[in-house]
C-alpha positions as CSV (number, residue, x, y, z in Angstrom):
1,X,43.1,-68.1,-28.4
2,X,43.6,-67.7,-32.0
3,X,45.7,-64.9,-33.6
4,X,43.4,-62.5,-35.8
5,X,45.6,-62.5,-38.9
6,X,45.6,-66.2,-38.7
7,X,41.9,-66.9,-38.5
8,X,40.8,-65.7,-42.1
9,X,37.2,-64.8,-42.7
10,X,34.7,-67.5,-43.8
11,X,36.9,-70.0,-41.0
12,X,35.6,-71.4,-37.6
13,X,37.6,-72.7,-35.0
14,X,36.1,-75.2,-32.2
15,X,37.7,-74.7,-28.9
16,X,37.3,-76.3,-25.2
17,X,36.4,-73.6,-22.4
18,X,36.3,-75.9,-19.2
19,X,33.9,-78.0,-20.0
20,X,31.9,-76.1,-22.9
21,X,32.7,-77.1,-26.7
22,X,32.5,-73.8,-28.5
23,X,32.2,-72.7,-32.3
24,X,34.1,-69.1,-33.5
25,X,33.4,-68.0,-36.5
26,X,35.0,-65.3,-38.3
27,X,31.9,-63.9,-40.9
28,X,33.9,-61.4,-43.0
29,X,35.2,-58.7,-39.9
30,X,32.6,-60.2,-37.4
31,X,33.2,-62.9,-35.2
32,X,30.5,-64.9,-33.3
33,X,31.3,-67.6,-30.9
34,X,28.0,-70.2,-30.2
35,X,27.9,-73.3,-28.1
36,X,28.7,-76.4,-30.2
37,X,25.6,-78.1,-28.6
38,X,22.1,-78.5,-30.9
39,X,19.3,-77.4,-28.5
40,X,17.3,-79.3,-30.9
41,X,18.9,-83.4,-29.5
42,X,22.7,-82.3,-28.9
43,X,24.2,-82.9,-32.1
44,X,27.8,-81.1,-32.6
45,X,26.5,-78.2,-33.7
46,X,29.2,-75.8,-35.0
47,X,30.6,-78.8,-37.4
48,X,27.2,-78.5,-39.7
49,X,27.9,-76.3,-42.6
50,X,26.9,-72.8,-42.5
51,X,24.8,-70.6,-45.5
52,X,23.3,-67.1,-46.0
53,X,19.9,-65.8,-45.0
54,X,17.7,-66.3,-48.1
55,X,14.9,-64.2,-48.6
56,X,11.7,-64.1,-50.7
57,X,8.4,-61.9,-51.4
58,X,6.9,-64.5,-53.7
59,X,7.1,-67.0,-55.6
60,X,9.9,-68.3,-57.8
61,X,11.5,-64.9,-56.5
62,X,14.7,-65.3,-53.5
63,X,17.4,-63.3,-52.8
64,X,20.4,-64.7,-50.8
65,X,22.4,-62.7,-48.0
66,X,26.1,-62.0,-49.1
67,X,27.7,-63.3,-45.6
68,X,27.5,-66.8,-44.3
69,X,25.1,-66.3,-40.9
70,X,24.0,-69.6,-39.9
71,X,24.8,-72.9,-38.9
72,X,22.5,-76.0,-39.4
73,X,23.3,-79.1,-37.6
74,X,25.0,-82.1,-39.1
75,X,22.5,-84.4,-37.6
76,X,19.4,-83.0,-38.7
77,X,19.8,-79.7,-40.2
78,X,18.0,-77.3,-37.8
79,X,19.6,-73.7,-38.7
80,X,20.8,-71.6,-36.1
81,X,21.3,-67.7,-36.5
82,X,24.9,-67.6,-35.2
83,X,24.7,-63.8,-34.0
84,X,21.5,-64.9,-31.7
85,X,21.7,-68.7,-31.6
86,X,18.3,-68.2,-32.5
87,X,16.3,-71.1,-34.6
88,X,13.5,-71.3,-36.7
89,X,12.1,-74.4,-36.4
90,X,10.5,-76.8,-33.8
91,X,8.0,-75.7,-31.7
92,X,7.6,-76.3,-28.2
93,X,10.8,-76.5,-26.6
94,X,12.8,-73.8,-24.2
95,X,15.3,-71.7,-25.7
96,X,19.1,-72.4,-24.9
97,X,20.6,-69.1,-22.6
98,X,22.4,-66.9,-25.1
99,X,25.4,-63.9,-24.9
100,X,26.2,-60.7,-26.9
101,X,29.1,-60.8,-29.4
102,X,31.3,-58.3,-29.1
103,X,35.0,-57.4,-30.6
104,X,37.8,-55.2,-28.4
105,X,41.1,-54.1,-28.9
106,X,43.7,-54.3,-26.3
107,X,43.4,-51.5,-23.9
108,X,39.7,-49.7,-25.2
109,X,36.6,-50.7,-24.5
110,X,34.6,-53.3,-25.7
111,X,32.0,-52.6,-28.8
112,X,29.4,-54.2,-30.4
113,X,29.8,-56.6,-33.6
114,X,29.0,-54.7,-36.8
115,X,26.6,-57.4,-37.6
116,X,23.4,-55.2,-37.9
117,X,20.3,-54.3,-36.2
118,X,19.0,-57.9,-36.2
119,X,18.6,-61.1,-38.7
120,X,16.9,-61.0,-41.9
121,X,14.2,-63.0,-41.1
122,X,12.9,-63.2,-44.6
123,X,9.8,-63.6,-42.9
124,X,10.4,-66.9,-40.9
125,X,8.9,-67.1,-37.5
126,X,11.1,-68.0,-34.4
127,X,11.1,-71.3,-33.0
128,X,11.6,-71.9,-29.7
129,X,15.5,-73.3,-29.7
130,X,18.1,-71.0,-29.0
131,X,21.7,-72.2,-29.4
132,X,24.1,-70.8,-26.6
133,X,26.7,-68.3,-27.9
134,X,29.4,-66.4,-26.2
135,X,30.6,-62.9,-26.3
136,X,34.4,-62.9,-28.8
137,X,36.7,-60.4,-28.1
138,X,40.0,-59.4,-29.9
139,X,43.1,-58.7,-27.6
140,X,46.4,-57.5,-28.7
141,X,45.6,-59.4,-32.3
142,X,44.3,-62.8,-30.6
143,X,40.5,-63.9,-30.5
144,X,39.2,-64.3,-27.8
145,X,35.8,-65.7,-25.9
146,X,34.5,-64.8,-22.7
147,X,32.4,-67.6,-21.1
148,X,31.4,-65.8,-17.6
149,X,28.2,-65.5,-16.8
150,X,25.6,-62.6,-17.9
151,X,22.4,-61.3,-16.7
152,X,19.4,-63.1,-18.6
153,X,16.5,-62.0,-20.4
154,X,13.2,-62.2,-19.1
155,X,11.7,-65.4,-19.4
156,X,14.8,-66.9,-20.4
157,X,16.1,-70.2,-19.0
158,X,19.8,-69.7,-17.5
159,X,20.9,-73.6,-17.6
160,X,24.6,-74.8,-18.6
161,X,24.0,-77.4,-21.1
């Protein structure tokens, strides 16, 4: 567990839960916590450098995200959304089981992330790797993941990795 005021934004932190290597990042007031583990051939995932969404509608035209949301491998630079885990390259392979992100004071309930409706694409398509990522809470001013099991989506493989 990490204390909130000492975990500034733009940070990670890679912690042990049993057996699990996992990545927290603190994007700005978000935090997201994914499996340290590249779906892609198990590089350390959460120690590749991280970069905005950049989007485009043509042609010498981009535009770049203002917060840092993904994650690209140090070994061979697949990008992972860190909200979804979700990547956007190699075809053909089974997704990695994912969790929702959420942030709680102590004594209310738990809330979603304000990280948006969903990634800005910028008009990539989904590949079929989906790094594992863990629901981040914050209690009494520490961060803190939760690593228990959740219900999966349909056609989802629920695997430990």
């Amino acid at each position: 567990m990490s204390r909130v005021d000492e975990f500034p934004p733009g940070e990670r932190r890679i912690v042990q839960a049993g057996r699990r290597s996992i990545g927290v990042f603190r994007v700005g007031d978000s935090f997201y916590a994914i499996n340290n583990y590249c779906p892609h051939q198990g590089g350390p995932l959460c120690l590749g450098r991280t970069k905005p969404w950049v989007s485009s509608t043509g042609p010498g035209d981009y535009a770049m995200a203002e917060q840092e949301a993904l994650v690209a491998c140090p070994w061979h630079g697949w990008e992972y959304d860190l909200a979804t885990g979700q990547s956007f390259l190699g075809p053909g392979e089974p997704p990695a089981r994912t969790y929702e992100v959420s942030v709680e004071a102590s004594g209310t309930d738990a809330a979603p992330v304000a990280s948006g409706t969903g990634p800005p694409t910028g008009g990539r398509q989904p590949g079929p790797f989906v790094a594992e990522t863990f629901p981040v809470h914050v209690e009494d001013a520490y961060v803190v993941v939760d690593t228990s099991p959740r219900a999966q989506a349909a056609g989802t493989p629920g695997g430990e990795r």
